[in-house]
Structure formats: structure tokens, C-alpha cells
N, C-alpha and C positions, 0 to 999 in steps of 0.2 A: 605749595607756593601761593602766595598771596601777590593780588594783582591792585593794584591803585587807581580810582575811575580819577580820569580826569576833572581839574575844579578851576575854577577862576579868582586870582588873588586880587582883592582891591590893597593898594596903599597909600600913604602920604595923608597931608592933612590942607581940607578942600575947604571954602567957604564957599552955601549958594544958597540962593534964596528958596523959603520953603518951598515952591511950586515943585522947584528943582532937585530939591531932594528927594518930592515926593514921586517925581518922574523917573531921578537914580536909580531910589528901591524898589520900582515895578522892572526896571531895564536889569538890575542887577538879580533879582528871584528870576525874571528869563531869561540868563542867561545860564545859571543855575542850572534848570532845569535841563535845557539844552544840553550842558554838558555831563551830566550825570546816567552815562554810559551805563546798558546794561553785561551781565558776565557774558562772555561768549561762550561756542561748545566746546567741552572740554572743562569748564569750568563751572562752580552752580554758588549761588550766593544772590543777596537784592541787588536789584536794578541800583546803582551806584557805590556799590560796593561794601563789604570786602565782599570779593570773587575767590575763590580756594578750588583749586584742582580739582578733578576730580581721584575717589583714590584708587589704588591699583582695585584690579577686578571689577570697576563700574567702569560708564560711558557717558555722555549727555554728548546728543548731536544739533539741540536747539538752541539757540542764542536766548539770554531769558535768565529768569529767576529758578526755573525749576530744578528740582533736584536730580543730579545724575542715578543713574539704572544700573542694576545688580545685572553684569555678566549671567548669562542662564549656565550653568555648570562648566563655566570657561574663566580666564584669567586674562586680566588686561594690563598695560601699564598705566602709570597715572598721566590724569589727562586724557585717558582716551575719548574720542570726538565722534565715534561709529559704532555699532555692534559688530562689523567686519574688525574690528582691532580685537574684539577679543576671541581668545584660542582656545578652543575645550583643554580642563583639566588634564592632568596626568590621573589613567585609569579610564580617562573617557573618548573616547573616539568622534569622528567627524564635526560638524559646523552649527554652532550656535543659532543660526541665521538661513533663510534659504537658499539651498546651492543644488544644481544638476547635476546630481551623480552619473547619470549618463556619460556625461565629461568629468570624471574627476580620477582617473584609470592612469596607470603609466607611473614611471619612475617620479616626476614629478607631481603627480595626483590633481592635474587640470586637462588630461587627453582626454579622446575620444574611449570609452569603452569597448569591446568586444560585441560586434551584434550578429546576427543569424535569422536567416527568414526561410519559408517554404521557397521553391525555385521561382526566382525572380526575373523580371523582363530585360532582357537585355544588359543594358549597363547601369541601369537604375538597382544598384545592389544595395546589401541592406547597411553597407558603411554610409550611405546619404542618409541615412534615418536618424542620425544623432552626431551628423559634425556641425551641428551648430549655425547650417546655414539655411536658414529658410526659403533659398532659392533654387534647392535641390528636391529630388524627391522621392523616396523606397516604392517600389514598385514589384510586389506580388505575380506571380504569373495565372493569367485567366485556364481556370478547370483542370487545376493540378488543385489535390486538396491533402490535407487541410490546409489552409491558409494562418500564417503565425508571421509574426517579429516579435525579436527576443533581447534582452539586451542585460549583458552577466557584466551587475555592477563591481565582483570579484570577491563581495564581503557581505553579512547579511546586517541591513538596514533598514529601517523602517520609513517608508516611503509615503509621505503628507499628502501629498497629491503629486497629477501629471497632468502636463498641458500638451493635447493632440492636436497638430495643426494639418487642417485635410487639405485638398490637392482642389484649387479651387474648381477644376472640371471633372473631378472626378469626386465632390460630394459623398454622391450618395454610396459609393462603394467601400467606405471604412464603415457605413452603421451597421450596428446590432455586435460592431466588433467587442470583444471584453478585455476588461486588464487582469491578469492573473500574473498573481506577486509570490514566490516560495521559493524551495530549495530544491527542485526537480528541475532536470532539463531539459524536460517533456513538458511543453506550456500550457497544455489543456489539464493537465496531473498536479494544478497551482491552484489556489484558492481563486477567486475572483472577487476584487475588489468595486468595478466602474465599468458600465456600458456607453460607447462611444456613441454619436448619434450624427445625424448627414450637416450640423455645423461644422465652417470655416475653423474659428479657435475653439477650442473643449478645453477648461479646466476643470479636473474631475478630483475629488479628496478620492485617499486610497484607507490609508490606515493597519495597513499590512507588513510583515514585514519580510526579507529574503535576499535571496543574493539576484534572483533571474526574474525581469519583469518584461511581463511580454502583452502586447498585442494577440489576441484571437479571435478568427472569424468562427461563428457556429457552426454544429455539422447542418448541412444540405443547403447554407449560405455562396449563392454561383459567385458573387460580383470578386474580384480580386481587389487587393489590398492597395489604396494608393494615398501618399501623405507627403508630407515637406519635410515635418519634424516629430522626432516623440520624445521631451521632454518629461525628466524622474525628480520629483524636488524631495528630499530631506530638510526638514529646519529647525533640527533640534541635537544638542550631544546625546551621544547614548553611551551609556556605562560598559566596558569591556565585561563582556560573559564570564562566566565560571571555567576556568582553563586556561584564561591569558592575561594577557599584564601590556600598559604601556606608560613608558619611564618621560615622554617627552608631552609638552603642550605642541597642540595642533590638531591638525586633520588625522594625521598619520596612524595607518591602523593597528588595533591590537596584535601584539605577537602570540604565539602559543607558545605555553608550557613547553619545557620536555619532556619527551614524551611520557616519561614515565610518570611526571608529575603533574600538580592539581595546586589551583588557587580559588579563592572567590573572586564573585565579583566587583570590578572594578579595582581591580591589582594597580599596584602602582609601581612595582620592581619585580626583575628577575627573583630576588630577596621571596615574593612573596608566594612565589612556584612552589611551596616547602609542605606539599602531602600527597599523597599518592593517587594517581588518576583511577578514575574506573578501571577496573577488571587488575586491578593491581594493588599490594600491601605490602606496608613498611614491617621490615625486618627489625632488630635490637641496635643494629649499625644505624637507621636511618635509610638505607637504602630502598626501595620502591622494584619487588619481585611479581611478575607474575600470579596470579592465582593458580595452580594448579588445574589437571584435567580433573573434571567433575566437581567444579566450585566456581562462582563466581559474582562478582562488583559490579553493581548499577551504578552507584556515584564515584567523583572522587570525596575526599575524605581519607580521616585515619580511621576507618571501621576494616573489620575482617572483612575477606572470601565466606562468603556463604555456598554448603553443599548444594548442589542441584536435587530438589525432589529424586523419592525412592526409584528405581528403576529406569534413570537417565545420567546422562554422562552428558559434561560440556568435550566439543570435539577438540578444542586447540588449549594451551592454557592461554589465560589473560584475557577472559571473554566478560559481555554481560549477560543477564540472566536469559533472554533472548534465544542462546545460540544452547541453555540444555536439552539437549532430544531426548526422545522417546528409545531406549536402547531397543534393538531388536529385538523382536518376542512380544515387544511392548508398544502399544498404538494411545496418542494422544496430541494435543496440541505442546507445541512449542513454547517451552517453560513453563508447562500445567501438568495436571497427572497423568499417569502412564497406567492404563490398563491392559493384563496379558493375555495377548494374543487366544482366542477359545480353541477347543478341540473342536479341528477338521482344519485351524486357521493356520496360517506361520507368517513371518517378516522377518527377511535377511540381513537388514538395513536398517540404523539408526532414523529418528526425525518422526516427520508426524502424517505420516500414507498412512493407508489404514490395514490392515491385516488381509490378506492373500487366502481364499478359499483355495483349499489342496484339488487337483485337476478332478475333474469327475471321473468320477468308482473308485476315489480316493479320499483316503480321512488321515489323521494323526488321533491316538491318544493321549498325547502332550498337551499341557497347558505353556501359554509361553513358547509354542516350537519358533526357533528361527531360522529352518531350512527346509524347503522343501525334499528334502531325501526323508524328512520324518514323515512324509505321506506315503501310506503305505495302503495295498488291496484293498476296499472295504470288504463285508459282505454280500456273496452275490458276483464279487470281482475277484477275476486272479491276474497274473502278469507280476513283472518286475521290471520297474521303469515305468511303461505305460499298463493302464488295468482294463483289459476287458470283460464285459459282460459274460457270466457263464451263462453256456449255451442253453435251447429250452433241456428241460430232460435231465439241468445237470443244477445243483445248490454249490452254496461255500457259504460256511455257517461262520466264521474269524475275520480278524484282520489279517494281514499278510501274504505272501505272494504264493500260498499252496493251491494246488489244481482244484480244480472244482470237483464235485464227487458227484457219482452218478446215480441217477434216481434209481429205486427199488424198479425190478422188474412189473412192468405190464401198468407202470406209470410215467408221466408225465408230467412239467413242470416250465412254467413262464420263463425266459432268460430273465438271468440277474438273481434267482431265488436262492432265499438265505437259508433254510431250514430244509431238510427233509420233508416237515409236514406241508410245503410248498408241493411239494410229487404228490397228484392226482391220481386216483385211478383214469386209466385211458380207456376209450370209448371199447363196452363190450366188456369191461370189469368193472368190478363193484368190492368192497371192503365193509365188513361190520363192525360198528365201534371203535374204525380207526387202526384197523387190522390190515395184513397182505389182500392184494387186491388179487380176486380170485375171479377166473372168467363166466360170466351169467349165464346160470341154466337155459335148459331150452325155454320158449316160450316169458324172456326176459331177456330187457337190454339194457343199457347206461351209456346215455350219448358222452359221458366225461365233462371234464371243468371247461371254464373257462376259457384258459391256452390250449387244452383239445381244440378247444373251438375256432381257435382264432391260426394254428396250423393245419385245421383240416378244410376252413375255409381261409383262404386268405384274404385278408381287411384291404382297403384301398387307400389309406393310410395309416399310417401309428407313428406320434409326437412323441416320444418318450424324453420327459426330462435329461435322463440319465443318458441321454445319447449327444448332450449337448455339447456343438463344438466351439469353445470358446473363438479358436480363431478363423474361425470361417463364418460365427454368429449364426448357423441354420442347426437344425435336426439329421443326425447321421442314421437315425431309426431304418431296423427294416422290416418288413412285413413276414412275423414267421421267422425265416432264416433267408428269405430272397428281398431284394428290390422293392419296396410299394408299385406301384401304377400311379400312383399321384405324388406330390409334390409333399417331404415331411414339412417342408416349413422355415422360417426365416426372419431375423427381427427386419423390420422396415423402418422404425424410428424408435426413440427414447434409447434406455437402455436395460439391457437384459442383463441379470445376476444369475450366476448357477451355482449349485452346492449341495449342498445335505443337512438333515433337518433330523431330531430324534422328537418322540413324546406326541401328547392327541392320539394316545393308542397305538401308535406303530408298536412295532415288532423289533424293529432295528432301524438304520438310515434310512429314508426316504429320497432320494434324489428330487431336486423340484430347481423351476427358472421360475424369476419371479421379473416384476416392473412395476412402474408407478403408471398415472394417468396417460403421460406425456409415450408411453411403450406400443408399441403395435406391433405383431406380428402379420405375415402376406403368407397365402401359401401358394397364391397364382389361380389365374383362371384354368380351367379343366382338371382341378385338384379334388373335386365332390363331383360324382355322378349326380342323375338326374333324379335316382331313389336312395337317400341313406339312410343311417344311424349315426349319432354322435355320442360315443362315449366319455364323458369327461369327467376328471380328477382336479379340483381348482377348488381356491376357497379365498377366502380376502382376507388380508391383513392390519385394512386400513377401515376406518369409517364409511366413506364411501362405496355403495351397493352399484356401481355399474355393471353394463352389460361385459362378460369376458369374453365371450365366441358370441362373432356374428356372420351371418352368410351372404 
């Protein structure tokens, strides 16, 4: 549309004297000038014309020559006079311009949004935090913590900045608070974008983006939270993500796919939902199935299901790669490899724990076991179900639940021994070259091993790994075949591992507890007389040469 500046017609035919002509054509260039109107807004062209619309998708809001402005990914009619006239594309979501998402919730898309605080005082709840009126005020409760306001815009957008307007008597009780912008509902579990400080108005840039933005006091922050307003501004369209589509110009937000299906970004019809969403693939009909158990889709797309790595299974179909576990038997991280389970180990259980040491005086020789019923007696242990130590005097050279056997006559043997050549001569017998133990002549004696020694006097304690009770965390050790006098012993901190160990020269299992730094065992006061010996069996695993027993 073309617009016509106003002009002034002279007519007829004058006679005047030169002075007077020359006085005309000064009167008649000024009035000229005068009328020669510049385009208004809406309009762009020179100061007196021609003036031309502006065309659809620009704006000019200044009266003037200058040239109207390219809509930023939005659509306008012609002549538009504002950047409020125009509407984000179809494909793109929210406002060209800036607007308070905080209020733009509701069927209508200019409400109050949904907000949420730690317990608040009184009636000052957290809906005055964002109705718009600065004459109200959100109000925190003093020494409940953590201290938070939250505010679920409904949709994730990327947020320019926010303007904090504090409580003007209560200053100083919104600083060191943070904005933390994301898609968690838990506020402190958000990125943080802006620190608020004890000014009146704060505007803070964010540059984040989410659905839930929130206010957060830090931990051991006393003051509780007090403001008028908390203001969310967006000012820019953003492109519908990968999954949804929107068919209309405006605010109005992207819809999602069906479920089963998948678009790129910035969709602009139902029409263009036409591939299969993650954890899903298209058939020879077009249709969009499931992936199968033990296969699955990270994007949408037309690509296949891919297998889950060796020795994992996905648990449901239609999953992403995420959710293949570790099948039991098998211990590893979640959608990574799967290592099986070692001998002594089991796991009943898909996912990513880590493998179960079989109970103590208990081993499997499976690799891969996933049950504990494949723990079976170690050496040294009988029983069925639970494995007790063979008593002194007695070995078990297998695995499985057979009795223990008894030592050769006129010997002796530590509980728990695996081998016959465990059975000692006892004290007052002697053996040549590993022979039956025959009773010493006169005028010759043999105090015997070891475990002679230790049931013919009895110790004031004995720790035995192999006595370790997982759920009660102490030593069921006993001194001999009775009670200690003193205390076996007890984690007090860190944590204690028990199990079994083969190689370093052993003969067979070793029972052994182990811990890191952070471990200590207590055995109590009055657990050492005032004259001992400390026998000990320990060695290190790690770098680190610290002390293991101290008194």
C-alpha cells in the first residue's frame, strides 16, 4: 500500500512585482517543506514520500525513514508497527520479544504459573511470588531448611534473565540466594545460573535452559527467604525439539509425537511425526514396534534395534541403551561390559551390584554362579546350608558337605584343616620323615605344634578371619574349643570385606577380612592383659605401609 505525503497546489495566473515574487518563492519552498510528512510506523520509505508498508514478517515501530525489521523467527502481517505483532513461526515455540514466563501458564497462556517453596510463613505463600503484584510478598519459614522457591514454567525454555525484587525490610535475607534453572524437581539438583545479592531490584542474565526455575538459599544459610516478586523473562522463539511438531503461529507449545513416533526439529505438522521414536522400529507396513528384549534405540530415526552387549539383556522391550543390565552371574556398569562373576562369587540379580562373596567356609567352583545354593563347604568346612569349621583334631580335604575326618591317632590339628598333613604329632609323640607319630622314649619328649600349644594353653584371644560374622560385623572366634576371656573383636568404622583368597603359596583357601584406610577395628578395653604376645597374619594390598594393630 502506497501512502501520499501531503503537498500544497499553487494556481491561476498572478501578476506582482519582483520583490513579491521573490517573497512567494521563499513563502512557497516553506511551506513545502512543512508539509512534506515523514512515513509513519508501519510504514518505511523518505521523509515525503512514497511511504510502502511494511511487508508481512517485518515491523517498524519509529515514525521516519528507516527501514522496517525482520520478525526474529516469527511472522507478522503487513504493516506491522511493534515486535509484539509478530508471532513465532509454525515449528517454533514462544515470543519473539520479552515476556514472563512465570505468567504465561493456563489455558490461555498469560496465568500465573505453578510455584512451590520450603514451608512458608503464614499466609505469605509461594502463589505471591509470581502474581504479578509487587505489592505482595513470598515469605520462607525462619530455621526449617533448606530454604527454596520454585516456579514449573510447564515446558523447557531457555531463560535470558530474571528480575528479583527483595522485600525492602528484609534486604538482606534473599542474599547469597542462587537461580538454578533444569529439569529436576529438586532445586539444588539444577544447574545455577545468578547469585542474588541484598539489592532492592536484581536483574540477573541466566542463559539456561528447563522447565523449573527456582530460587535457592545455600546449605548453613539461617536468614529465610523474603521478596515481592520473582520475575522469568524469555525473549527469543525457540525451535520445537526433536519429537514434536507445532502446526499454529504463536506462543502456543509444541505438541509431542505419538508415541511411537519421531520427527526433527522444528516440525511443522502432525504430517511430519513419520519415524520411529527411540527404543522403537519401523516394520515393511510402516508401522513403529517395539524393540525387542535384549536390543535397543537411543534416537529416533529409521535405524534398527541394536543388541545389548554380550551377557546383558534389556529388561522390558522398547527401551534405550541405558536400561541393558548386567544379566546375573554377570557384574558391570549399566550399558557397559559384563564381567562373570569369579569362583567363590554369585549374583542372583540382573543390573550392575557387584558380585556376592559365598558366606564364610563357603566357595563355589563356578564361574558366572547366579545362586547362592552353588556355595558349597570349603575345605576345612562341613555342614549343609550353613559350613562349620572342622573341629581341632579333625581336616576336610573337598568341597562339599562331607564330615570332616579324623586325624591319625596320637595327633592333633588347628580347626578348619584341610589336609591330614595338618595332624601334628601331640605332645609326647614324635614322627620320622612324616611317619605315624610314635610315643618318645624314655629320657625324650616333643611339646607338639603349634595348635598343641594353643589347646593346651589357652590364648586370651583369637581373631580368626574365617569366624567372621557378616551380620553382626564382629569375630565369633573361640579360644581352642571354649570362649576367649577377652573380647574377638568388632568393625568400628569403614567397612569390612570377608571371603576367601587362593595363591602367595597357600595350600588351598585362605579365609581373610580385609578394609581400606578409612576401617578400624575396637576390641575393647580389658581385651590384652598386662603381659602378651601378638600373633599376626596380615599383609597389604595397597601402596600404603601403615600401621595395622596398635595397642
Amino acid at each position: 500500500m502506497m501512502k501520499t505525503p501531503r503537498t500544497t497546489v499553487y494556481s491561476g495566473m498572478f501578476h506582482f512585482p519582483p520583490w513579491r515574487l521573490a517573497w512567494l518563492a521563499i513563502c512557497s519552498l516553506l511551506v513545502c517543506s512543512v508539509d512534506a510528512q515523514p512515513c509513519e510506523a508501519g510504514f518505511s520509505g523518505p521523509d515525503g514520500g512514497p511511504c510502502t508498508a511494511c511487508a508481512e514478517n517485518m515491523f517498524k515501530s519509529v515514525v521516519g525513514p528507516s527501514p522496517c525489521v525482520q520478525c526474529p523467527n516469527s511472522n507478522s502481517t503487513s504493516g506491522s508497527t511493534t515486535i509484539q505483532q509478530c508471532l513465532c513461526s509454525v515449528g517454533w515455540t514462544g515470543w519473539p520479544f520479552p515476556v514472563n514466563v512465570a505468567r504465561t501458564c493456563g489455558s490461555s497462556s498469560d496465568g500465573q504459573c505453578p510455584s512451590a517453596m520450603s514451608p512458608h510463613w503464614g499466609s505469605w505463600g509461594p502463589w505471591r511470588g509470581n502474581d504479578g503484584n509487587l505489592g505482595t510478598a513470598a515469605h520462607t519459614f525462619r530455621g526449617i531448611r533448606p530454604h527454596f522457591y520454585r516456579i514449573d514454567i510447564g515446558s523447557i525454555r531457555k531463560i535470558e534473565y530474571v528480575i528479583y525484587h527483595n522485600l525492602v525490610r528484609h534486604s538482606n535475607h534473599g542474599i547469597q540466594a542462587v537461580v538454578t534453572v533444569g529439569n529436576n524437581v529438586i532445586p539444588k539438583d539444577n544447574a545455577a545460573c545468578a547469585t542474588m545479592s541484598n539489592s532492592q531490584t536484581q536483574n540477573r542474565s541466566c542463559g539456561l535452559a528447563g522447565q523449573y526455575i527456582s530460587l535457592v538459599q545455600p546449605p548453613g544459610f539461617t536468614e529465610d527467604m523474603v521478596f515481592n516478586e520473582f520475575e522469568v523473562f524469555t525473549t527469543h522463539c525457540q525451535e520445537c525439539p526433536a519429537g514434536k511438531f507445532k502446526d499454529t503461529m504463536g506462543p502456543k507449545l509444541c505438541t509431542d509425537c505419538p508415541t511411537t513416533f519421531f520427527s526433527l526439529r522444528g516440525s511443522v505438522s502432525l504430517a511430519e511425526c513419520n519415524t520411529c521414536a527411540a527404543g522403537f522400529f519401523a516394520t515393511d507396513t510402516g508401522d513403529c514396534i517395539a524393540c525387542p528384549v535384549g536390543k535397543f534405540k537411543d534416537i529416533g530415526g529409521p535405524q534398527d534395534c541394536i543388541s545389548c552387549l554380550p551377557n546383558s539383556q534389556s529388561t522390558a522391550p522398547g527401551v534405550l541403551r541405558n536400561l541393558c543390565l548386567c544379566d546375573a552371574g554377570f557384574s558391570g556398569p549399566d550399558s557397559g561390559a559384563c564381567v562373570a562373576c569369579a569362583a567363590g562369587r554369585f549374583k542372583s540379580v540382573p543390573g550392575s551390584a557387584q558380585c556376592s562373596f559365598c558366606p564364610v567356609g563357603s566357595g563355589s567352583l563356578e564361574i558366572g554362579a547366579t545362586n547362592i545354593n552353588t556355595c558349597i563347604c570349603s575345605p576345612g568346612f562341613t555342614g549343609a546350608g550353613t559350613c562349620s569349621r572342622c573341629l581341632p583334631g579333625k581336616y576336610k580335604q573337598g568341597f562339599g558337605s562331607s564330615n570332616c575326618s579324623d586325624c591319625p591317632p596320637n595327633t592333633l590339628s588347628a580347626g578348619g584343616s584341610i589336609t591330614v598333613s595338618d595332624c601334628q604329632c601331640d605332645d609326647g609323640y614324635a614322627a620320622t620323615d612324616g611317619g605315624t607319630c610314635s610315643q618318645c622314649t624314655a629320657g625324650k619328649y616333643n611339646s607338639g605344634g603349634f595348635m598343641s600349644m594353643l589347646l593346651r594353653q589357652k590364648p586370651h584371644i583369637v581373631s580368626d578371619a574365617a569366624d567372621w560374622n557378616v551380620a553382626t560385623q564382629r569375630f565369633d572366634s573361640k579360644c581352642g574349643v571354649t570362649t576367649c576371656t577377652g573380647s574377638t573383636g568388632a568393625r568400628e568404622a569403614g567397612i569390612v570385606v570377608a571371603g576367601t583368597e587362593t595363591g602367595n603359596g597357600a595350600g588351598g583357601d585362605v579365609a581373610f577380612v580385609s578394609g581400606d584406610i578409612a576401617t578400624r577395628m575396637q576390641w575393647g578395653g580389658g581385651s590384652i592383659p598386662a603381659a602378651f604376645t601378638i600373633c599376626s597374619v596380615s599383609r597389604y594390598s595397597g601402596s600404603s605401609r601403615g600401621r595395622i594393630l596398635g595397642c
